[in-house]
ROLO-369882 format. One line per 4 residues: number of its first residue (from 1); for each residue x, z, y of N, C-alpha, C, O. Coordinates in steps of 0.02 Angstrom, whole numbers, plus 50000, padded with zeros to 5 digits. Example, Ala and Ser with C-alpha at 12.3 -4.5 7.8 and 13.67 -1.06 7.14 Angstrom:
2
1> 50660/50390/49716/50615/50390/49775/50660/50390/49835/50712/50423/49834; 50642/50354/49888/50684/50357/49947/50645/50394/50002/50670/50402/50057
END
This chain:
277
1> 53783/54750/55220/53835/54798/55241/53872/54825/55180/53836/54845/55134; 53940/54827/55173/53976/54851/55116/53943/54944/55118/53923/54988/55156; 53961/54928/55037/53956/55020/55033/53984/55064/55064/53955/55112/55089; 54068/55047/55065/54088/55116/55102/54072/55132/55185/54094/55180/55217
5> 54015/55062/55218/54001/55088/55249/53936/55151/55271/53917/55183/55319; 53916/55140/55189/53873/55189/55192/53869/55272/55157/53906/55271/55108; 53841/55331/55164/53863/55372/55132/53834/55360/55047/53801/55312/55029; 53854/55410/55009/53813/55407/54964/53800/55481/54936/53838/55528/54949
9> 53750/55486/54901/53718/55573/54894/53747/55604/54844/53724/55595/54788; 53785/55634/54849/53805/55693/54807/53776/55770/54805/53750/55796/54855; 53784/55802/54746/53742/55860/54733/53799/55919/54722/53846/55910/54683; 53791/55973/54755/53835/56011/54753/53832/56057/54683/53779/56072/54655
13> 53887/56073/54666/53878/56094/54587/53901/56158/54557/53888/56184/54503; 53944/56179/54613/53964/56252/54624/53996/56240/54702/54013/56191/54735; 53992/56321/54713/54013/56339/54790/54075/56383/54769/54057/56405/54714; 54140/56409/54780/54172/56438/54791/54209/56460/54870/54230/56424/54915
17> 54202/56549/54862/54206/56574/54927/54308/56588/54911/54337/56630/54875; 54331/56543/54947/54400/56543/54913/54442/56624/54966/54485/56660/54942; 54406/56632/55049/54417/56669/55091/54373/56681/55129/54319/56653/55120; 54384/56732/55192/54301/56754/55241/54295/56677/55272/54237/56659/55278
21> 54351/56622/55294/54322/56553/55331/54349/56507/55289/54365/56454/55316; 54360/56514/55217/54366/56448/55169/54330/56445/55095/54323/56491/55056; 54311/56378/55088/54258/56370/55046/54276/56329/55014/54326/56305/55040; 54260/56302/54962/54268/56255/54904/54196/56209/54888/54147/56243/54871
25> 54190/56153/54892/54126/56134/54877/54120/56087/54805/54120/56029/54828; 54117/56082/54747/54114/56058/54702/54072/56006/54682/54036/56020/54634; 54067/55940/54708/54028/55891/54691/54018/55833/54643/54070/55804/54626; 53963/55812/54618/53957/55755/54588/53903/55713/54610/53850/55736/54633
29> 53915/55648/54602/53851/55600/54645/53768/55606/54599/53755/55606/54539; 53739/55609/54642/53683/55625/54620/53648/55563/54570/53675/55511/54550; 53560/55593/54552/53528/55538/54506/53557/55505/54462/53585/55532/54415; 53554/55445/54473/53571/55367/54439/53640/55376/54427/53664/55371/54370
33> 53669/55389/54474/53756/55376/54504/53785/55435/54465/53847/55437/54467; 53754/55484/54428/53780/55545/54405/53826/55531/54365/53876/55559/54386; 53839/55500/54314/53886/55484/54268/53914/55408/54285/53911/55367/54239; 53930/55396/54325/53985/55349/54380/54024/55406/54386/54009/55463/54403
37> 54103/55368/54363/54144/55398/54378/54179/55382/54461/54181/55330/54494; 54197/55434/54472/54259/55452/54542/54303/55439/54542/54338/55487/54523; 54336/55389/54554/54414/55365/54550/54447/55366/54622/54434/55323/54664; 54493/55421/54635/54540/55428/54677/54622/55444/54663/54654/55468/54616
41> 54639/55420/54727/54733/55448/54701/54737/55509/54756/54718/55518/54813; 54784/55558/54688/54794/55606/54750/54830/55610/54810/54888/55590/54807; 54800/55639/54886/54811/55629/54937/54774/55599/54973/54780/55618/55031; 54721/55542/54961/54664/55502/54991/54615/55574/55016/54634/55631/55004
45> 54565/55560/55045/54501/55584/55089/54439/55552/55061/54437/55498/55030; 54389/55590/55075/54341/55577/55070/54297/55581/55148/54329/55619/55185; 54236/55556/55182/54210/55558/55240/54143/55606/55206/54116/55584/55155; 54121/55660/55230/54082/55718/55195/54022/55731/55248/54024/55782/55284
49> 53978/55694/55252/53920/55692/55331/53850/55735/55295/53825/55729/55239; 53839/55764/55334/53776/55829/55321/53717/55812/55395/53729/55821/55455; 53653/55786/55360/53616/55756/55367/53578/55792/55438/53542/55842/55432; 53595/55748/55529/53565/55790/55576/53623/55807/55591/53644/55783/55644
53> 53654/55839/55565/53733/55884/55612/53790/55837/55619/53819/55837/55673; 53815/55793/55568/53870/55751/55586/53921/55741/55522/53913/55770/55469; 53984/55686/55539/54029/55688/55467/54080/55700/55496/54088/55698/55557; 54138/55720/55434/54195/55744/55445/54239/55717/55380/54213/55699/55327
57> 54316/55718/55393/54338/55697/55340/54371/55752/55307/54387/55796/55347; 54385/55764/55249/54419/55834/55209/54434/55798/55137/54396/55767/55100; 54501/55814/55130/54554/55810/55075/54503/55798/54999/54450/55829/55004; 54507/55781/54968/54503/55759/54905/54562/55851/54859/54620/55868/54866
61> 54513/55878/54826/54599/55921/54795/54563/55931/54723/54548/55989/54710; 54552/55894/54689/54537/55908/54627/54564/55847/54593/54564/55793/54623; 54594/55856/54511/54629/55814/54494/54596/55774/54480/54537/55781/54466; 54650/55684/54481/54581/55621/54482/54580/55626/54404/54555/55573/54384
65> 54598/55672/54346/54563/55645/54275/54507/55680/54274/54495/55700/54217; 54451/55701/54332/54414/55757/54327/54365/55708/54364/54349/55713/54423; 54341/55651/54310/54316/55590/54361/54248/55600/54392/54222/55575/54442; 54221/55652/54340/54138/55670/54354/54134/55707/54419/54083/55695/54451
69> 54174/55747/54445/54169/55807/54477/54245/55790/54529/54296/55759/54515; 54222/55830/54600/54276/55801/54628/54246/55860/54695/54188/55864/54716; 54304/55899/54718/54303/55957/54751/54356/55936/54813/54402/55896/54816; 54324/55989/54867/54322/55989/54932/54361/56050/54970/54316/56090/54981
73> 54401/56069/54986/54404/56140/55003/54401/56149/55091/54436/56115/55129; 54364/56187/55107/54332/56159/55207/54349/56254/55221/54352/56304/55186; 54356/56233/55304/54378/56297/55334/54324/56274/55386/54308/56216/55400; 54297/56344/55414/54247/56341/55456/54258/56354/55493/54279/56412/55497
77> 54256/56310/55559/54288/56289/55618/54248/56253/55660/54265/56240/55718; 54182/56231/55629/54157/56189/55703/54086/56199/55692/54057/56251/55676; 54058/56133/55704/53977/56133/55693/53963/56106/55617/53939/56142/55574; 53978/56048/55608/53995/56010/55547/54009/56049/55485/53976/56038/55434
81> 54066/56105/55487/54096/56131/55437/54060/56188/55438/54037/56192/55381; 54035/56250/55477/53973/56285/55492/53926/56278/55444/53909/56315/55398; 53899/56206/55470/53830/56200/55430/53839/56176/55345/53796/56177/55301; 53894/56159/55341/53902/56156/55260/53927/56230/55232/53917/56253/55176
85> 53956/56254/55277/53963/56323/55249/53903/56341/55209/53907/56354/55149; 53843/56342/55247/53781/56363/55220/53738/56348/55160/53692/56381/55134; 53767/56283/55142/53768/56259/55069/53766/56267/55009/53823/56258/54987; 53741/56277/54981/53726/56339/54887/53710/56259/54839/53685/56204/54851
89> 53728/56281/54803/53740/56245/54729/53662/56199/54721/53615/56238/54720; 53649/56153/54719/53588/56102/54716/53576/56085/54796/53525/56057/54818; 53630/56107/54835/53591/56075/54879/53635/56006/54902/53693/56011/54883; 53620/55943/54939/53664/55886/54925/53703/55871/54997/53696/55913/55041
93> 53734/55825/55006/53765/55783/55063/53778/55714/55038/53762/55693/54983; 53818/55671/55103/53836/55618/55102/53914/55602/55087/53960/55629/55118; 53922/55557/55037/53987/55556/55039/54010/55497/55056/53971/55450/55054; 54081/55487/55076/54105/55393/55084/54165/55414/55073/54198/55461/55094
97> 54181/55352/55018/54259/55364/54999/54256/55338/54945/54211/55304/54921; 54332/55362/54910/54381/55382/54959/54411/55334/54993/54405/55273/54987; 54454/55372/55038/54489/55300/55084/54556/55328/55095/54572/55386/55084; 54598/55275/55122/54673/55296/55123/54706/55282/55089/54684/55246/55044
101> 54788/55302/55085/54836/55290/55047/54851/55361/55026/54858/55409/55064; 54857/55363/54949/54889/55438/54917/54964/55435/54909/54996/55383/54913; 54991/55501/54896/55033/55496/54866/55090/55449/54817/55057/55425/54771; 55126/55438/54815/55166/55387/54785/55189/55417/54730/55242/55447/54733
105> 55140/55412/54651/55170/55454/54609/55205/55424/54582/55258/55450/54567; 55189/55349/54559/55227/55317/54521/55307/55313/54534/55341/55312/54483; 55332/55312/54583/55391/55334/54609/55426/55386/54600/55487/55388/54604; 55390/55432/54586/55401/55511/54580/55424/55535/54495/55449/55591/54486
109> 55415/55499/54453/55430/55509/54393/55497/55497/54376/55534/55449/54386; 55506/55554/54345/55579/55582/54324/55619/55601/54380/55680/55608/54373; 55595/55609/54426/55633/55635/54493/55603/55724/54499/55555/55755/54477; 55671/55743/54550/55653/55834/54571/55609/55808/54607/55614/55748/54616
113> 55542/55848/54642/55497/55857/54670/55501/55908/54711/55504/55963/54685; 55503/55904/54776/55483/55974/54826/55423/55947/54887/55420/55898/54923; 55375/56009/54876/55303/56001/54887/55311/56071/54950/55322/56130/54936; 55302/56048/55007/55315/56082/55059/55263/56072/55104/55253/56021/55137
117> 55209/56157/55103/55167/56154/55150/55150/56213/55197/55171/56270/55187; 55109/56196/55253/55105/56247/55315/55030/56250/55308/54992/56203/55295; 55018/56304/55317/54937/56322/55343/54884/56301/55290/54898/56312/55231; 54836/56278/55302/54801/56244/55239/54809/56174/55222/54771/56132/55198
121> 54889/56171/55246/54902/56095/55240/54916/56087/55155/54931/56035/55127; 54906/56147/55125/54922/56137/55024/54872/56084/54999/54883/56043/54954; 54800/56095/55044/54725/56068/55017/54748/55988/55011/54729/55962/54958; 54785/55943/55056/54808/55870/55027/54829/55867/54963/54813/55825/54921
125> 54880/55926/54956/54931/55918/54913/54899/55932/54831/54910/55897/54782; 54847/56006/54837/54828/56030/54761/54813/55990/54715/54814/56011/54657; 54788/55894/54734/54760/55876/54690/54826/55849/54649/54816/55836/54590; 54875/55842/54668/54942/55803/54668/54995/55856/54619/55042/55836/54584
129> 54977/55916/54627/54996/55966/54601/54979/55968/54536/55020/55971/54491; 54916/55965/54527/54865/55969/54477/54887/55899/54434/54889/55899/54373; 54898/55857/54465/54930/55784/54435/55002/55813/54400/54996/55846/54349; 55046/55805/54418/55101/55841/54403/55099/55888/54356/55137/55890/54308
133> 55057/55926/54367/55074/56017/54281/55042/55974/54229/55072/55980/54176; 54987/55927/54225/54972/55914/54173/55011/55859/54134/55002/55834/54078; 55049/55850/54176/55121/55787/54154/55182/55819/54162/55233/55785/54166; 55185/55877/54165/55231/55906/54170/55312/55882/54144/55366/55891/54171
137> 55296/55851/54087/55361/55818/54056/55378/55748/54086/55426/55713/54070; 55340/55736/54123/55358/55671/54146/55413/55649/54239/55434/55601/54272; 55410/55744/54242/55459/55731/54317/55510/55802/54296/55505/55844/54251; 55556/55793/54350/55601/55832/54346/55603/55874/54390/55557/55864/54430
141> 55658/55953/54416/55622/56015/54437/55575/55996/54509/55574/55951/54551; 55540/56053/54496/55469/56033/54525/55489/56114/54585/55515/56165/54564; 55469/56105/54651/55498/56182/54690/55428/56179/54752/55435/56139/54799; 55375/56215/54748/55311/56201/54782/55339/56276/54827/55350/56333/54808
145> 55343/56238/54897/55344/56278/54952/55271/56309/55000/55253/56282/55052; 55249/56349/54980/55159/56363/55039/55186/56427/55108/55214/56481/55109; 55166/56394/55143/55166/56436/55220/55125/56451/55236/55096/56397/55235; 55082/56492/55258/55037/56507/55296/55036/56570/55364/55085/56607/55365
149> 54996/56580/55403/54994/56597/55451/54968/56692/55454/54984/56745/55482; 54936/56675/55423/54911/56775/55402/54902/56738/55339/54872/56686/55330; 54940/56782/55291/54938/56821/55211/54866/56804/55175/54849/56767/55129; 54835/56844/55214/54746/56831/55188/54712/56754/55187/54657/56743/55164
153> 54757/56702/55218/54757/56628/55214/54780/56601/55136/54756/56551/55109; 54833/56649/55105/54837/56616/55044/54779/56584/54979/54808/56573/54926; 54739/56577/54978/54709/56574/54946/54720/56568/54874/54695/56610/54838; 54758/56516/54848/54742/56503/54776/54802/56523/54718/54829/56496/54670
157> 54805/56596/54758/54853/56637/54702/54867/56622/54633/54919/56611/54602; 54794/56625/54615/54802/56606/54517/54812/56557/54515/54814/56531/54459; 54823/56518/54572/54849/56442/54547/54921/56448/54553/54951/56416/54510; 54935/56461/54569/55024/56492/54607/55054/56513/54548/55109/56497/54525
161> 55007/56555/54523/55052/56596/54462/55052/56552/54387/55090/56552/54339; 54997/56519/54402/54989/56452/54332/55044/56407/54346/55075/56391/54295; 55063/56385/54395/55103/56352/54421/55184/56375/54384/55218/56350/54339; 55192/56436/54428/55264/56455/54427/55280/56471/54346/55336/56489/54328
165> 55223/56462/54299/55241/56497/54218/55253/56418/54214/55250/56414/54153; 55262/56365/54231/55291/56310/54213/55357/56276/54210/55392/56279/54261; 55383/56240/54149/55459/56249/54131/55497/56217/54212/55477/56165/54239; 55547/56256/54236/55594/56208/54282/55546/56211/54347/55551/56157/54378
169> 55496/56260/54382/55440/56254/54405/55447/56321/54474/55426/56376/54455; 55469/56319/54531/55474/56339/54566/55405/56367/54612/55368/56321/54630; 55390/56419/54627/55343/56408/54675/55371/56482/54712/55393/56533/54685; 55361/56462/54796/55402/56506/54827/55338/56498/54910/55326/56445/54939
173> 55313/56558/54924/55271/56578/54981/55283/56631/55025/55316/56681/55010; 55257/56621/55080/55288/56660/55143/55226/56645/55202/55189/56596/55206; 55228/56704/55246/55195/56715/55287/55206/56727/55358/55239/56777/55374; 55179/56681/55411/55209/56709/55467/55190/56795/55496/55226/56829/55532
177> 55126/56813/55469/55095/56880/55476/55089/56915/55420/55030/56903/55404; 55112/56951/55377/55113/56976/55310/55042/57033/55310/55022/57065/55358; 55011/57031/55236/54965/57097/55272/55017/57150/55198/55064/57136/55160; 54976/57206/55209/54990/57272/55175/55027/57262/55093/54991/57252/55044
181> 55080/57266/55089/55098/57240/55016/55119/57178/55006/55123/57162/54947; 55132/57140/55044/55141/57072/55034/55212/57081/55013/55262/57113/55032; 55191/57023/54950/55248/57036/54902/55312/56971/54936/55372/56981/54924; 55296/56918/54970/55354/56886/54954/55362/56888/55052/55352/56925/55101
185> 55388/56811/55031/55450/56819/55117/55386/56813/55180/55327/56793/55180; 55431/56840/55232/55394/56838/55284/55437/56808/55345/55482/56834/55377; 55405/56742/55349/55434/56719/55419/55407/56654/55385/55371/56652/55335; 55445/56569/55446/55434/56527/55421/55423/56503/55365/55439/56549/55328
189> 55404/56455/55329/55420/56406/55234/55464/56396/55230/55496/56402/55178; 55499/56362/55314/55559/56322/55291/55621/56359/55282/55672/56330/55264; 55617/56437/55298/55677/56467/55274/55680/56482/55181/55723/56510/55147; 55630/56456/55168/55640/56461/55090/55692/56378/55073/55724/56377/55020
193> 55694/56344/55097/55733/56283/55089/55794/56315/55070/55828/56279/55033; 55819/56366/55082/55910/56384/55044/55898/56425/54993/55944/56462/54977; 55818/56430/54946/55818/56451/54889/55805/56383/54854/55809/56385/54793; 55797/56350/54870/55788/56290/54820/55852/56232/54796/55888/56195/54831
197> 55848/56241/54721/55915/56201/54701/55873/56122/54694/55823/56132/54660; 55877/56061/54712/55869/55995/54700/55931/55945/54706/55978/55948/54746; 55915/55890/54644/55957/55830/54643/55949/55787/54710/55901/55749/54707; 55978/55784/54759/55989/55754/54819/55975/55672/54816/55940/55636/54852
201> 56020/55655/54753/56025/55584/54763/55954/55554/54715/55945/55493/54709; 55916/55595/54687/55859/55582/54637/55810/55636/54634/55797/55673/54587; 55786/55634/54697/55733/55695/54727/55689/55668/54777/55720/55636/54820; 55627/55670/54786/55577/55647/54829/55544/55731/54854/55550/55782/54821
205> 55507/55723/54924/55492/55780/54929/55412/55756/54990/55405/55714/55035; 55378/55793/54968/55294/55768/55006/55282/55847/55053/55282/55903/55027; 55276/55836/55107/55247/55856/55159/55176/55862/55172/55136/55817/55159; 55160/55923/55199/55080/55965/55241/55089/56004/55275/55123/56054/55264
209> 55054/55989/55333/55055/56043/55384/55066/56036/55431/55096/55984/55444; 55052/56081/55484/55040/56041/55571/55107/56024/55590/55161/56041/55565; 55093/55986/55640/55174/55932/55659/55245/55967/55687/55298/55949/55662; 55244/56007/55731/55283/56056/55728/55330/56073/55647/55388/56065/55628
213> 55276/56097/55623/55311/56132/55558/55338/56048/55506/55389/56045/55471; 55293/55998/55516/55356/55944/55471/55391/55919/55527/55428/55875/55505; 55398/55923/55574/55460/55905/55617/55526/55966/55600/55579/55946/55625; 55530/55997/55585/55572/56051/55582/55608/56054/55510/55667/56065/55494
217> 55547/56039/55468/55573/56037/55385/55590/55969/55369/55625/55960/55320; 55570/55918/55403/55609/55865/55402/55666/55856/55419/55702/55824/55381; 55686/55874/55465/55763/55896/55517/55812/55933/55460/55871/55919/55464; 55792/55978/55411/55817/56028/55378/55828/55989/55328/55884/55990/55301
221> 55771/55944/55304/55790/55912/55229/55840/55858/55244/55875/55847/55195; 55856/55820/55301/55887/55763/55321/55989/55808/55324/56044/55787/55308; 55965/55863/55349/56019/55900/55357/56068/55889/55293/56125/55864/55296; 56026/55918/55221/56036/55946/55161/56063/55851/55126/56093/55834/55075
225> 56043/55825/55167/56067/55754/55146/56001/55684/55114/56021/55629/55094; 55926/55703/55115/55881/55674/55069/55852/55622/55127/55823/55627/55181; 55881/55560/55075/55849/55512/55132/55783/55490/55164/55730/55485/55133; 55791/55477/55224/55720/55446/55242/55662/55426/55226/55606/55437/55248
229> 55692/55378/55164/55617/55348/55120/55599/55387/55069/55557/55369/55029; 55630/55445/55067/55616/55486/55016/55592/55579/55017/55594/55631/54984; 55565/55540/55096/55509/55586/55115/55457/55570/55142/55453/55530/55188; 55401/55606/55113/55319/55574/55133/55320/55639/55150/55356/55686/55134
233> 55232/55626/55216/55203/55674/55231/55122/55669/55232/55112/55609/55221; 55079/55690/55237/55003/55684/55261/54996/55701/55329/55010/55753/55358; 54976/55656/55347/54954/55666/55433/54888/55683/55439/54841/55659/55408; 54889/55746/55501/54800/55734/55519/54793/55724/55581/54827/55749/55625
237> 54743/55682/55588/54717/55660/55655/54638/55648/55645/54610/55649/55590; 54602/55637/55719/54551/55657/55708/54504/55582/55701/54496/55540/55745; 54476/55582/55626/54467/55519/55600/54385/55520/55611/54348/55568/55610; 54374/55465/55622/54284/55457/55644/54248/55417/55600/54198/55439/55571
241> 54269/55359/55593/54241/55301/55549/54290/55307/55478/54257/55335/55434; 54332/55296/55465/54370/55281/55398/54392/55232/55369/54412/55221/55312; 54383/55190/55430/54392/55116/55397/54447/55084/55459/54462/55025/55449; 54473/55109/55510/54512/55065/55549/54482/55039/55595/54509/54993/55626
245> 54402/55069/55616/54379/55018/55658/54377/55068/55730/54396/55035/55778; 54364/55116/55743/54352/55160/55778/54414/55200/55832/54403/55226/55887; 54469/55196/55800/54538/55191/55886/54551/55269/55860/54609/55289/55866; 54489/55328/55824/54518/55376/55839/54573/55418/55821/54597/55469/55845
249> 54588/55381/55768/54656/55415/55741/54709/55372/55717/54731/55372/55659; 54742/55306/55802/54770/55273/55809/54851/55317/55787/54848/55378/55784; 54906/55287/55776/54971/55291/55782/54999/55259/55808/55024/55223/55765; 55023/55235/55880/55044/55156/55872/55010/55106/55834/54951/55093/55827
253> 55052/55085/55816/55029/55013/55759/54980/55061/55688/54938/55020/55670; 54973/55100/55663/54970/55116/55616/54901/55164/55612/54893/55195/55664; 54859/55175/55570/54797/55207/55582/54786/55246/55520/54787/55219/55465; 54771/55323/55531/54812/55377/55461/54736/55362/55423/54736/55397/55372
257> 54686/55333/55427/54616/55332/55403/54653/55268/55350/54653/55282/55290; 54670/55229/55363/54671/55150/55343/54754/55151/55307/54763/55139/55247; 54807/55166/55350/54890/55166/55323/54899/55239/55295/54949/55234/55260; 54881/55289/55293/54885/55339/55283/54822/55371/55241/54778/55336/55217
261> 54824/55441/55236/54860/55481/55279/54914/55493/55267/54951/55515/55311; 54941/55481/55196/55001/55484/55186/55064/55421/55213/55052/55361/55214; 55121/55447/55231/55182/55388/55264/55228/55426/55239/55226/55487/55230; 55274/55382/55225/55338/55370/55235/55369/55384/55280/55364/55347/55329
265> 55416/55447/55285/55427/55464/55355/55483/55432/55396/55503/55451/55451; 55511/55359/55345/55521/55322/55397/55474/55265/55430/55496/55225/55472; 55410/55264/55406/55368/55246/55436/55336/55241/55531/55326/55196/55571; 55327/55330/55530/55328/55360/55568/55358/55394/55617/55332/55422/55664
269> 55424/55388/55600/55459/55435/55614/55479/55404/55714/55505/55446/55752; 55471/55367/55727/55470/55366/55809/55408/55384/55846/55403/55378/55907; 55356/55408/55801/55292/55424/55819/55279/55501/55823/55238/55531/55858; 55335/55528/55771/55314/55608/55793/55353/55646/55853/55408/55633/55876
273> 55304/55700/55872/55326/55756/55916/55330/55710/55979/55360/55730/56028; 55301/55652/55979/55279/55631/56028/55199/55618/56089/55145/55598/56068; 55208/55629/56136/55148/55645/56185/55093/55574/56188/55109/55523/56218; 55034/55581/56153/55006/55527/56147/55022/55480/56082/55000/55423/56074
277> 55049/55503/56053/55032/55478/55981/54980/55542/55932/54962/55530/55874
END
């Protein structure tokens, strides 16, 4: 049986409590395998199974030159994500991965960049982010859009602000529920789209976040004139196996475990906001 059909043991190496239902899990493969490096592109998945309760798949968001160590960030929401909640530093899981298609960076160089996300749809994106500041000279203005739903969802402030001290380096957040003091906009992300200046004809822009919200900011960016192939998004659907064999997170022709999760949103684009895809 090939490997990735099997898990393999990783040891958890720090825990971070990022909010009251989000967590950070910091791993490296255990024993033997400890100094084997992790090679992923950002945007791929990892399949994360906890031994007795079940697996699940969750974003990859740590940068891939960080080959030893490779982080998780999970919201607790079910049984699966529950019981890893409970998880403290030495204790291990299963991993399989990564799988998927990332991001298209190589494309992305010397071009504006706009990084547009809803909810904890940033967690695809951070590792991609993290790619980007440390190459900073190698793309052109960079404008990171985060949405979220209540304020107290933001999580990774000091990353926000490391971010925005970067040359030509936009970062702009908003809340549909603001709490006490909230310093910036309140309403949708996508009304921040008429603060952002980008080169139209030499600009790519990557998508996160539930379908609703990139159906809407897609509509907006198509408006502003940025073509089709020069918008990606991350899709989620609910992935079981990871390999294409299992139906559950079919698209039509296309399967976000195996072609994805990242597309081309002319890929997709007769597939969204549609009933049964």
């Amino acid at each position: 049986m090939s490997e990735i059909h099997l898990p393999r043991e990783a040891i958890i190496k720090e825990r971070i409590q990022e909010s009251p239902t989000l967590f950070t899990l910091r791993l490296a493969y255990a024993d033997g395998a400890a100094d084997e490096p992790f090679e992923f592109q950002p945007g791929q998945f990892n399949m994360l199974s906890l031994h007795g309760v079940g697996e699940i798949p969750i974003s990859i968001v740590s940068d891939p030159d960080d080959v030893h160590i490779f982080d998780h960030t999970i919201r607790r929401i079910g049984r699966v994500t529950g019981g890893m909640e409970q998880l403290k530093p030495g204790d291990r899981l299963g991993v399989r991965g990564p799988f998927g298609r990332g991001w298209p960076l190589e494309e992305t160089k010397g071009r504006d960049v706009l990084i547009i996300t809803g909810g904890l749809g940033c967690a695809p994106v951070v590792s991609v982010i993290n790619y980007l500041m440390r190459r900073r000279d190698e793309f052109g203005r960079i404008a990171i859009l985060q949405g979220v739903k209540h304020a107290d969802d933001m999580i990774w402030r000091e990353r926000y602000d490391t971010w925005a001290k970067q040359p030509d380096t936009q970062v702009l957040l908003a809340a549909d529920m603001p709490s006490k003091g909230w310093p910036w906009h309140t309403g949708p992300v996508i009304d921040l789209l008429s603060n952002v200046s980008y080169d139209r004809n030499n600009a790519i822009a990557m998508l996160c976040g539930p379908e609703p919200m990139l159906i809407a900011t897609i509509a907006l960016l198509r408006e502003q004139g940025l073509p089709d192939d020069e918008i990606w998004l991350s899709m989620e659907r609910n992935m079981h196996c990871g390999i294409a064999q299992c139906g559950h997170c079919q698209i039509g022709p296309l399967f976000v475990c195996k072609d994805g999760p990242v597309f081309c949103y002319s890929e997709v684009s007769r597939f969204l906001g549609k009933r049964g895809f």
